[in-house]
N, C-alpha and C positions, 0 to 999 in steps of 0.2 A: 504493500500500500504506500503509496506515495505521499509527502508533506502535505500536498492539497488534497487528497482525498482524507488522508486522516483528520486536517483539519475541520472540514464539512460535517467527515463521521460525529465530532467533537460537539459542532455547533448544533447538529442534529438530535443530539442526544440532552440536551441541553434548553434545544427548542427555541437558538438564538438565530439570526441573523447575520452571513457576513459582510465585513464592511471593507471593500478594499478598493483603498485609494491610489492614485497615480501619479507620481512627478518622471520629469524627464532626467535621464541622469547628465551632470554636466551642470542643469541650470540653476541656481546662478553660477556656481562655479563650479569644478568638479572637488574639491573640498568640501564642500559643503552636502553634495548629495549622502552621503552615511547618514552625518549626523542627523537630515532630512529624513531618512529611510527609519531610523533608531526613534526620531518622535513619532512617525504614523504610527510606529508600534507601539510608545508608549501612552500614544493617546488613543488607542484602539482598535486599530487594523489588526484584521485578522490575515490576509494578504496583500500584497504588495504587488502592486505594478510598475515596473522601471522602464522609463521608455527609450529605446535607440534610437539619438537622436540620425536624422534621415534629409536630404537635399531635397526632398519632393513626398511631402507627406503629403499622399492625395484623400487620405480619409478625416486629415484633421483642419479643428478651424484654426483661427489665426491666434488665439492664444497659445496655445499648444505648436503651432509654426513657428512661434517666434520664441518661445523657449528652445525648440531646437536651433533655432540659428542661432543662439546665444553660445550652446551646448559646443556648437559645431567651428566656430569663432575662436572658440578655447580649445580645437584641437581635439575633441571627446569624439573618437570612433568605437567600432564596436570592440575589439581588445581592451580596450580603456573600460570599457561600461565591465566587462567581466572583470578584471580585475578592481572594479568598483562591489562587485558584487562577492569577491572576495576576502574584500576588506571588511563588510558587515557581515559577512559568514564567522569573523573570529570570535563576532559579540555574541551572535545569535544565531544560533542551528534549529532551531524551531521555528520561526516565520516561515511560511512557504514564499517563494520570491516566485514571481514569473514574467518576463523580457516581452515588451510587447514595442514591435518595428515591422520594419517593410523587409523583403525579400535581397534586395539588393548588396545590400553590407553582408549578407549570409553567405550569398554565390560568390560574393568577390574573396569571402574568407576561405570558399569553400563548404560545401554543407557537413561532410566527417568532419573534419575540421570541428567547424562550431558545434557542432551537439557534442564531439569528445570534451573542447574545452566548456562548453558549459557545462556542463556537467561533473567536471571538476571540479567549477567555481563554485558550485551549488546552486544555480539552478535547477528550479521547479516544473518549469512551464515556460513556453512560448507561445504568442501569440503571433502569428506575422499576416498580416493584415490581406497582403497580395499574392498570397497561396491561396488559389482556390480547393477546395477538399480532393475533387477529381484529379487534380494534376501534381498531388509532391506524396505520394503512397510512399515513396524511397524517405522522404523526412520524416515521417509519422512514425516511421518504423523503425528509423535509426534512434529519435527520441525514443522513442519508447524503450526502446533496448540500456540505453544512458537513464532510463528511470527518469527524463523529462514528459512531462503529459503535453500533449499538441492540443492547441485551445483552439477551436475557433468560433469568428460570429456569424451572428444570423441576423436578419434586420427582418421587417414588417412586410417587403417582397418577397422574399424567400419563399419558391415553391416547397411542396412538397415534397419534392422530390430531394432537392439540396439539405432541408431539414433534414431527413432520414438520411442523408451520406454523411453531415455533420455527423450527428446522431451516432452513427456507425463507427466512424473511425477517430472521433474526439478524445478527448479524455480531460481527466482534472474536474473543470465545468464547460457549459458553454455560454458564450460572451453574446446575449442578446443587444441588437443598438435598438433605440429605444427608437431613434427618430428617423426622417428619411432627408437624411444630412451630415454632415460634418458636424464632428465634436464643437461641441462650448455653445449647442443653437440654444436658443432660450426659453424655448415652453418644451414639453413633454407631455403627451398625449396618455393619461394614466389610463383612461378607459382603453384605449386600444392596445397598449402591454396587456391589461388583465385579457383582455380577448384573445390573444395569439398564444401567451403561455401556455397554455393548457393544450393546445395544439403539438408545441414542441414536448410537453410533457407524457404526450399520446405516445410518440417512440422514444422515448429515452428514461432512465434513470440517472441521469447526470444532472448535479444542481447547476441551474441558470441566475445565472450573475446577468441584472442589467446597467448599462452605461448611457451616456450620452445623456446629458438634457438635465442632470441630478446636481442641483448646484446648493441646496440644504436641507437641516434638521427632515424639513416637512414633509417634504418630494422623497427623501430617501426614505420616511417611515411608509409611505405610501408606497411606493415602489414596493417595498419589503412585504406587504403582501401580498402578494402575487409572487415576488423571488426568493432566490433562497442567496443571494449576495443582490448589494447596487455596490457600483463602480464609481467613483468621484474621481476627474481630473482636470478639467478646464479650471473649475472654480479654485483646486488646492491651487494648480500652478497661476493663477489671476492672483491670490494672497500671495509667493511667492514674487510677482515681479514686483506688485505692490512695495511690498515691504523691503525689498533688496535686501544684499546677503547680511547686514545686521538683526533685521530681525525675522529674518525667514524662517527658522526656526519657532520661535515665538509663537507666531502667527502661524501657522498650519496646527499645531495642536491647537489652539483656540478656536480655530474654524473645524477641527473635528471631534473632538471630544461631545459638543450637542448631539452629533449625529452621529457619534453611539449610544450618546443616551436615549437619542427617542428610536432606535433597532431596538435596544430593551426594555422600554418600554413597555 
């Protein structure tokens, strides 16, 4: 059983909520992402998502763009993000971690390559946005083998048919997008999440984490049921540019600490 799967076991048994939120690694500085990573968990993430900063991130909005170009400005490739992810594996070997980026930086590494080394570093999970499920069977299967889960999403178009090859060949959970848009849009349609989960819940026993659109306390207790995770990241990394590297820190536990309280609620 894997760090994500046990963790869900956990919250399931428990009958909580998880809450896992997402900064970019790199932004604001690459120094600073651990100590970024060490408060979501002391403010109540149950996982963590670290994002590889990418030249053309075609699924994100422009908050999250320009965290990566900040990331990327300082030189933060994907070797830099693993050994970032190494550096917080010395605090913490129980957080699940999971790498969510684009295809690109992967191939250029090499795909053995990167699932050997991450799975050194301790990663959990990937997510990579421009793998379609039908087309990287050779990555799913190499993670898997490295004891990384392959995450992927599903949004509100998603046939049928996609659903159930998700479904099939996923693992950890799956990363429902809540909207039909880019990250950081600003309303969330909560009627139509309850409408479709149940739908993905028809083939699967895998907890569904939703993202996109969840920027507090309220949205995310809402979200939460219907899901079994919400995903926050526009909004942390918005506190993040906000407050620049003096109090970035500071500020991301403040802005997540409500919204674990009202998940347990």
């Amino acid at each position: 059983m894997s760090r994500i799967q046990a963790r869900f076991e956990m919250l399931r048994q428990s009958k909580r909520k998880a809450l896992i939120p997402y900064i970019t690694a790199g932004d604001p500085t690459p120094a600073l992402t651990v100590p970024l990573m060490r408060a979501l968990v002391e403010a109540g993430a149950d996982i963590l998502e670290l994002g590889v900063p990418f030249s053309d991130p075609m699924a994100d909005g422009p908050v999250i763009q320009r965290s990566g170009e900040r990331a990327l400005k300082q030189g933060v490739g994907l070797r830099d993000v693993l050994g970032l992810v190494r550096d917080f594996r010395r605090g913490d070997t129980q957080t699940p971690l999971v790498l969510m980026g684009y295809a690109n930086p992967i191939e250029a590494m090499g795909v053995e390559t990167f699932v050997r080394e991450a799975g050194a570093a301790g990663v959990d999970g990937v997510i990579v946005v421009d793998y379609p499920p039908e087309e990287c069977a050779q990555f799913t299967e190499l993670a898997r083998r490295a004891g990384i889960d392959p995450i992927f999403l599903l949004a509100p178009t998603s046939t049928e048919r996609r659903i159930q090859e998700v479904a099939r060949i996923g693992s950890g959970y799956l990363y429902y997008v809540s909207l039909r848009g880019v990250t950081g849009a600003a309303h969330i349609d909560l009627a139509d999440v309850a409408a479709h989960l149940p739908k993905i819940r028809a083939v699967t026993r895998l907890p569904i984490g939703v993202g996109f659109g969840i920027r507090d306390a309220e949205s995310a207790r809402r979200v939460a049921q219907a899901a079994d995770a919400v995903v926050i990241g526009s909004r942390i990394i918005q506190e993040i540019e906000e407050a620049g590297a003096g109090q970035a820190v500071a500020r991301v536990k403040t802005l997540l600490r409500p919204i674990r309280e009202a998940l347990d609620a």
